[in-house]
OpenMM code with the backbone's topology and positions (N, CA, C; nanometers):
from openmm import Vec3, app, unit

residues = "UNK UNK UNK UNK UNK UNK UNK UNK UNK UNK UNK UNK UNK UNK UNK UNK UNK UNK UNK UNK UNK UNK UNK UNK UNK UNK UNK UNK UNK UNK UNK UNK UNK UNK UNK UNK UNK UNK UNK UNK UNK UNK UNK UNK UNK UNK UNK UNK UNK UNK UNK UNK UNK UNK UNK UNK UNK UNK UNK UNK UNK UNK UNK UNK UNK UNK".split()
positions = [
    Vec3(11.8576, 17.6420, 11.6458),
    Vec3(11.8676, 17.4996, 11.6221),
    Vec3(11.8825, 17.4301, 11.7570),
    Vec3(11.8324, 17.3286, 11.7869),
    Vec3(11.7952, 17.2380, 11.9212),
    Vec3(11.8845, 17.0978, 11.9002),
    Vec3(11.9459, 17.0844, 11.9868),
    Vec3(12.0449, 16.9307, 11.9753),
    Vec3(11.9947, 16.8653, 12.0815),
    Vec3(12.0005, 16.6858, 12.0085),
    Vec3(12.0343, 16.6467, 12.1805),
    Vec3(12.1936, 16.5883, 12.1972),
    Vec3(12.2693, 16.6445, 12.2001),
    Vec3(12.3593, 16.5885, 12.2538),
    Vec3(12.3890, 16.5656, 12.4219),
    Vec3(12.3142, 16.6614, 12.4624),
    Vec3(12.3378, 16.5996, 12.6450),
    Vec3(12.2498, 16.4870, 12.6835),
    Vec3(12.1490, 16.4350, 12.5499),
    Vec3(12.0747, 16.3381, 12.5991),
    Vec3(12.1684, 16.1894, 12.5040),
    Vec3(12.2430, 16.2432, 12.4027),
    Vec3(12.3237, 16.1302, 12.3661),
    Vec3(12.4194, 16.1285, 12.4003),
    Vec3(12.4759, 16.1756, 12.4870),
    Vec3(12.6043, 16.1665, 12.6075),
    Vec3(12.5801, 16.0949, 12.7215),
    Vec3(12.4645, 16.0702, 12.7744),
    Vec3(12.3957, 16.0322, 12.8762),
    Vec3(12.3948, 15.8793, 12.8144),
    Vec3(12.3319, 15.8129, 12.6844),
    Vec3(12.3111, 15.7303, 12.6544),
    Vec3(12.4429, 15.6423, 12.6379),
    Vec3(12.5400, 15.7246, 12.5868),
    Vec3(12.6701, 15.6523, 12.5445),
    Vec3(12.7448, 15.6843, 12.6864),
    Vec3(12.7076, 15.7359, 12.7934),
    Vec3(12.7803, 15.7673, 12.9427),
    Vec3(12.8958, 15.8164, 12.9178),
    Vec3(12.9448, 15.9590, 12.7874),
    Vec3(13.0689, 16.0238, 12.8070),
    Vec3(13.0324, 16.1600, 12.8514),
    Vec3(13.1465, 16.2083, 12.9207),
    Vec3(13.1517, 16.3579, 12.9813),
    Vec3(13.1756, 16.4853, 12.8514),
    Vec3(13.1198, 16.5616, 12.8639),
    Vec3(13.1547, 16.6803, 12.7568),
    Vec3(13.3179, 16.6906, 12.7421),
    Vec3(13.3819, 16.6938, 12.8338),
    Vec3(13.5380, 16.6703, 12.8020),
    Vec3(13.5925, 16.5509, 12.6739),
    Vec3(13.5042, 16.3926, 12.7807),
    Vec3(13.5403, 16.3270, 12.6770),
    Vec3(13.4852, 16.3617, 12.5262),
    Vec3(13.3579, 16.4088, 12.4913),
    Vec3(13.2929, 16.4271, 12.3678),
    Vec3(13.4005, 16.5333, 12.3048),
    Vec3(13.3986, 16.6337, 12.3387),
    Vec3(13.4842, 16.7534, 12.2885),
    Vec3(13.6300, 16.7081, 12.2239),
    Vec3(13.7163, 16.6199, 12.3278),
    Vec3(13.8326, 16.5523, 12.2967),
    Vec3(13.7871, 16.4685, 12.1340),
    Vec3(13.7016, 16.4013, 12.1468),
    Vec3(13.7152, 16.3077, 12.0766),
    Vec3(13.6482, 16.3968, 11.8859),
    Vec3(13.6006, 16.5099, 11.9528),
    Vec3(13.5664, 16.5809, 11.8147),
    Vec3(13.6746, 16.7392, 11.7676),
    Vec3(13.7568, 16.7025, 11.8741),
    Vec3(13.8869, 16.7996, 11.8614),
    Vec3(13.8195, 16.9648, 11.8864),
    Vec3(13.7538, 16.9817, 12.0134),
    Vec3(13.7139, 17.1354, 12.0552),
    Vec3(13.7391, 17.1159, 12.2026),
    Vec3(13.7186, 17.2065, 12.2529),
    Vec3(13.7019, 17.2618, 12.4290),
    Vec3(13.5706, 17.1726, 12.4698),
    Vec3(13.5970, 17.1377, 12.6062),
    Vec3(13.4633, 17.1251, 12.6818),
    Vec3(13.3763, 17.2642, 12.6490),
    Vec3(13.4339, 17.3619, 12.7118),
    Vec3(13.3285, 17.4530, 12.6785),
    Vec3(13.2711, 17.4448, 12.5629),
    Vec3(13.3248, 17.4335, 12.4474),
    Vec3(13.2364, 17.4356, 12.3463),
    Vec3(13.1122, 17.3734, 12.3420),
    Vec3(13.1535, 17.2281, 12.3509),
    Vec3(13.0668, 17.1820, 12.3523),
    Vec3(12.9303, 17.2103, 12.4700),
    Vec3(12.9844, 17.2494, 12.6063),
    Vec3(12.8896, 17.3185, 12.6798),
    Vec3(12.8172, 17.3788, 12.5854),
    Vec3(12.8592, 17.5238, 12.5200),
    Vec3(12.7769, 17.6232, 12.4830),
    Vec3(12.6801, 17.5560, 12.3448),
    Vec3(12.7548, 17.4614, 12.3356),
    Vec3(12.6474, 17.4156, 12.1878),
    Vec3(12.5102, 17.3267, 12.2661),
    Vec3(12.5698, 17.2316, 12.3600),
    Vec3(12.4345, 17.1764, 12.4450),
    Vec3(12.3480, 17.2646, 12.5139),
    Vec3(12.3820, 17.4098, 12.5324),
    Vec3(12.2961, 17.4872, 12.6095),
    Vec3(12.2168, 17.5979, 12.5355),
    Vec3(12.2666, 17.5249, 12.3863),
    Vec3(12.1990, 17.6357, 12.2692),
    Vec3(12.2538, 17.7431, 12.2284),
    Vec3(12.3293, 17.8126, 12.2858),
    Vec3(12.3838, 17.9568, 12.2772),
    Vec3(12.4831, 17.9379, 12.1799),
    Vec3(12.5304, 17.8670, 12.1213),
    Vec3(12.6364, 17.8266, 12.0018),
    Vec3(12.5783, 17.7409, 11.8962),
    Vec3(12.5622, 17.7711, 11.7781),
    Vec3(12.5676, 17.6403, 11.6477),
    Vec3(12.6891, 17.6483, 11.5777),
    Vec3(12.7049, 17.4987, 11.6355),
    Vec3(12.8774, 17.4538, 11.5658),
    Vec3(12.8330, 17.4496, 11.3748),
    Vec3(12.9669, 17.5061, 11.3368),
    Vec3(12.9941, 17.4729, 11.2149),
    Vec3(12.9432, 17.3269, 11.1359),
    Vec3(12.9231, 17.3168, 11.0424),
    Vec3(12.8782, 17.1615, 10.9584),
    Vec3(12.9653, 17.0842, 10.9736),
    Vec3(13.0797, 17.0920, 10.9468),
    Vec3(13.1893, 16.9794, 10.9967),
    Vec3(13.2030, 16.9652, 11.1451),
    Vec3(13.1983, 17.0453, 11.2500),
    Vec3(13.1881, 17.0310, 11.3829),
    Vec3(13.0311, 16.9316, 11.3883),
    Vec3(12.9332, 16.9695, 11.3343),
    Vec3(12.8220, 16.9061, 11.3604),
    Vec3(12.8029, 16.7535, 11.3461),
    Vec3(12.8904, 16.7215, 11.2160),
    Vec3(12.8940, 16.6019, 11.1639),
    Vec3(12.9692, 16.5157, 11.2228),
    Vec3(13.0895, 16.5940, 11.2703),
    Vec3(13.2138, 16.4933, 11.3946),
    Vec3(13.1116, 16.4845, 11.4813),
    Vec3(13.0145, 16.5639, 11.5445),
    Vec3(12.9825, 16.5285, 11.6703),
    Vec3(12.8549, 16.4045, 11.6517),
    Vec3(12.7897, 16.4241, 11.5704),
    Vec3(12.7018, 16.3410, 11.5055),
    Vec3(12.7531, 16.1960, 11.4469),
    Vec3(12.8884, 16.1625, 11.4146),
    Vec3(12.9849, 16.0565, 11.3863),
    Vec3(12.9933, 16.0238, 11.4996),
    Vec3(13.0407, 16.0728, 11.6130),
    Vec3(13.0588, 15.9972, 11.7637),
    Vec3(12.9612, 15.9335, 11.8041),
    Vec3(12.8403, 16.0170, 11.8268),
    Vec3(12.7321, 15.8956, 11.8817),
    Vec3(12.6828, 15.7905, 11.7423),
    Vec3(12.7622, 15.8268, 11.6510),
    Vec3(12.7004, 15.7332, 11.5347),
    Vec3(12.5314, 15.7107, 11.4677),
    Vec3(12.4774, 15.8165, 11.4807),
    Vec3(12.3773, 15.8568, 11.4599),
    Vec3(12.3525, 15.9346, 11.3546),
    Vec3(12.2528, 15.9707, 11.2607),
    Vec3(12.2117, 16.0844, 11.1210),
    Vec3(12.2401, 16.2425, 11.1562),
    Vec3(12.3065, 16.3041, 11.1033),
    Vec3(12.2958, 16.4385, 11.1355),
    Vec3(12.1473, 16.4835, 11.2399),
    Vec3(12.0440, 16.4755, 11.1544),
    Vec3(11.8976, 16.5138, 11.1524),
    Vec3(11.8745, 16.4234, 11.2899),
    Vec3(11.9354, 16.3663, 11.3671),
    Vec3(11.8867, 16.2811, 11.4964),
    Vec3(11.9545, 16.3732, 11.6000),
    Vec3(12.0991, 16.3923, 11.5873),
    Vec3(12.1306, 16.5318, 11.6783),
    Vec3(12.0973, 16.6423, 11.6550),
    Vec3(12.0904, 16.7109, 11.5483),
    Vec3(12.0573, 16.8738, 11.5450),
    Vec3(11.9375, 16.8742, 11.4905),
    Vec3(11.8519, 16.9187, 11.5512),
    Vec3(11.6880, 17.0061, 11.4871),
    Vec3(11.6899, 17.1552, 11.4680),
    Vec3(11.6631, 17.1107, 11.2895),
    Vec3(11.6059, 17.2423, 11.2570),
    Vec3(11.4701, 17.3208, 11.2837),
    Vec3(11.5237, 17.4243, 11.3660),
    Vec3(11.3587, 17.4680, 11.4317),
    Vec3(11.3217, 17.5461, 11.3413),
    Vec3(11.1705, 17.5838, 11.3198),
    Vec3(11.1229, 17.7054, 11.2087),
    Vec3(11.1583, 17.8169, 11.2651),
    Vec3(11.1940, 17.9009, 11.1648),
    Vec3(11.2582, 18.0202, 11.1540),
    Vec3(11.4122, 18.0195, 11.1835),
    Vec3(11.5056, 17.9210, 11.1982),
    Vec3(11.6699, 17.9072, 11.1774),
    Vec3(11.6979, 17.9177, 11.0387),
] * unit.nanometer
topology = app.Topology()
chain = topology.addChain("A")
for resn in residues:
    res = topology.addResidue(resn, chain)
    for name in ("N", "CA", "C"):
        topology.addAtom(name, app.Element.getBySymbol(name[0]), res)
C-alpha cells in the first residue's frame, strides 16, 4: 500500500514528530509508514487521514496485489 503522507505534511508544513504526536505514535513510526516498510493499522490510518482532513482513499493507495 502507497501513502502520501510526506507529500501531505509538506502541504500542511508539519514535521513527522509533529504528525505522530498529534495521532498518538513515534516519529519513527510514522517514518516507517512514509517509507512504505510499515502499514499502520485502520484506526492508525484514519487518525492520520483525520489530521490532514482528507478521505481515507486520498492518503493510502491500494496497490494491486495488497
Amino acid at each position: 500500500m502507497k501513502n502520501n503522507i510526506r507529500v501531505e505534511r509538506a502541504i500542511k508544513n508539519i514535521t513527522q514528530g509533529e504528525l505522530a504526536e498529534a495521532v498518538g505514535v513515534s516519529r519513527q513510526t510514522i517514518n516507517t509508514i512514509e517509507s512504505n516498510k510499515y502499514v499502520p493499522s485502520t484506526v492508525l490510518a484514519l487518525k492520520i487521514a483525520k489530521v490532514f482532513n482528507k478521505p481515507l482513499e486520498e492518503v493510502f493507495i491500494l496497490e494491486e496485489g495488497d
